[in-house]
N, C-alpha and C positions, 0 to 999 in steps of 0.2 A: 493662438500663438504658442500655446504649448510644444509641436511638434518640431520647430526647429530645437529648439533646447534638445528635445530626446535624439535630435538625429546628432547633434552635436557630442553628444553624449556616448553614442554610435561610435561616431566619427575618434573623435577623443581616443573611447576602451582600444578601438583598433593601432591606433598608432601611437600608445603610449609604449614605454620601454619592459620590454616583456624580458626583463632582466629575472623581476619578482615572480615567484612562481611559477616557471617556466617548465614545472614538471603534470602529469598530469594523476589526479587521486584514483584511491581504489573504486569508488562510483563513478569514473569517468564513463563505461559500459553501462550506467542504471541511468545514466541522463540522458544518452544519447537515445537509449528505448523508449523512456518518458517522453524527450521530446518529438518523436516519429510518432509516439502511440497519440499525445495530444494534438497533433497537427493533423493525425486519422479524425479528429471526432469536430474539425472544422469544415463546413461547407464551401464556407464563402470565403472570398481571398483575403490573402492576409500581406499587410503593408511592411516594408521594410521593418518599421521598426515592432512591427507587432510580432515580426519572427523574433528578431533578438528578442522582444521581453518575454516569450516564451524559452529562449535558450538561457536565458540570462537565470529564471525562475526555477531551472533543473540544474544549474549545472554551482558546482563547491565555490568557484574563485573564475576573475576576468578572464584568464590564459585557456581555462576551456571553454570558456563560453566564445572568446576569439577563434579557437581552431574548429571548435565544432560549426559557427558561424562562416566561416573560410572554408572549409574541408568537407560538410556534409551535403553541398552541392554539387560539388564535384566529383563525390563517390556514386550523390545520386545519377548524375546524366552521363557517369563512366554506366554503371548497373542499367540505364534506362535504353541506351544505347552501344551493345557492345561490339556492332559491326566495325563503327569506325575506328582504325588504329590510334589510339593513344596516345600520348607520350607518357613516359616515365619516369620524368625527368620536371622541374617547375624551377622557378626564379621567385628568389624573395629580395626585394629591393626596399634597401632603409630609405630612414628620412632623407641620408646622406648624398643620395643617390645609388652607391652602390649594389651590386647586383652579384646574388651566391646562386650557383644552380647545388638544387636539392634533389634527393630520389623520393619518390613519394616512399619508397618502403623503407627509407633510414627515418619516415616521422613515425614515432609512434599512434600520437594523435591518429596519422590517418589511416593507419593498419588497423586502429579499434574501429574508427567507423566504419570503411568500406567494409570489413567482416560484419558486422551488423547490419549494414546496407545490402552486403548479399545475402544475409538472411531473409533479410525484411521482402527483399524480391523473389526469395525461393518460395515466401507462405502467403500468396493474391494480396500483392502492394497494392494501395485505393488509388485511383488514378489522380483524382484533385491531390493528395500527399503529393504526389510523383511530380506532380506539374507545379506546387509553392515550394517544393525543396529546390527541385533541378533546374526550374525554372528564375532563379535565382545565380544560376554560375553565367560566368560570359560565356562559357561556351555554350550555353541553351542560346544566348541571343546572337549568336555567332552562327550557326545552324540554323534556326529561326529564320534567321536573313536570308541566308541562303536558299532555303528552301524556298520560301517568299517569293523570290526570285525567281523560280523554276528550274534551280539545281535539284541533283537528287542527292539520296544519301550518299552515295557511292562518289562524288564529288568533293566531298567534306573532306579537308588537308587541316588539321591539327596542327596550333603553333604551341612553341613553350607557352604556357600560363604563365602570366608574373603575380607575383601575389607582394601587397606594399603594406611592410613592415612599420 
């Protein structure tokens, strides 16, 4: 019965008010390494919440361990897949409902990781890494489908991401 609590707990960190903290520290680049390098030294799959407790366990304060949890999925299957066109562009939707379009490159957050993430892919990324990071954004299961399907790469049409705040 433990497991709902922690996904709760998940659920909670993500949609509290990221008023607090809302900047990211000087180790925000030493967490993000730690947690790529610890999730290199896992074979076997790792459950929702065993990613966060491993993001949770490298990272200063909630606010990075939220963008790095949001953001290094998405850097991973942009890096893992770079045929298909992008957007550059994402939606952050509050509790309220409403909906801001963002650049990825006005987040900081996500300018430190995908630099990191295109590191990590320029020196032989481990494939199980590739598949519990990336494998983790909707658009891995959005593609996934598709291809399931007997779509090919070359079919994949890219919508904004909304990402809920």
């Amino acid at each position: 019965m433990k497991t709902p609590i922690r996904k709760m707990t998940l659920f909670n960190s993500l949609f509290k008010s990221r008023r607090n903290n809302q900047c990211i520290t000087d180790q925000f680049s030493n967490s993000i390494q730690a947690i790529i390098a610890q999730i290199d030294k896992i074979d076997s799959a790792i459950d929702d919440d065993g990613f966060y407790d491993i993001i949770q366990k490298n990272t200063s304060n909630s606010f990075e361990s939220n963008e790095i949890y949001i953001f290094l999925p998405i850097a991973f299957i942009k890096a893992w897949i770079p045929l298909i066109e992008w957007k550059d562009e994402y939606f952050e939707q509050e509790k309220n409902g409403s909906k801001t379009s963002k650049k990825y490159n006005n987040n900081e957050a996500y300018l430190k990781i995908n630099e990191l993430v295109e590191q990590y892919f320029n020196v032989n990324p481990k494939r199980n890494s590739i598949i519990q990071i990336a494998g983790r954004s909707a658009e891995f299961h959005a593609i996934n489908q598709l291809l399931n399907d007997g779509g090919a790469i070359e079919d994949v049409k890219i919508v904004t991401t909304t990402i809920l705040r």
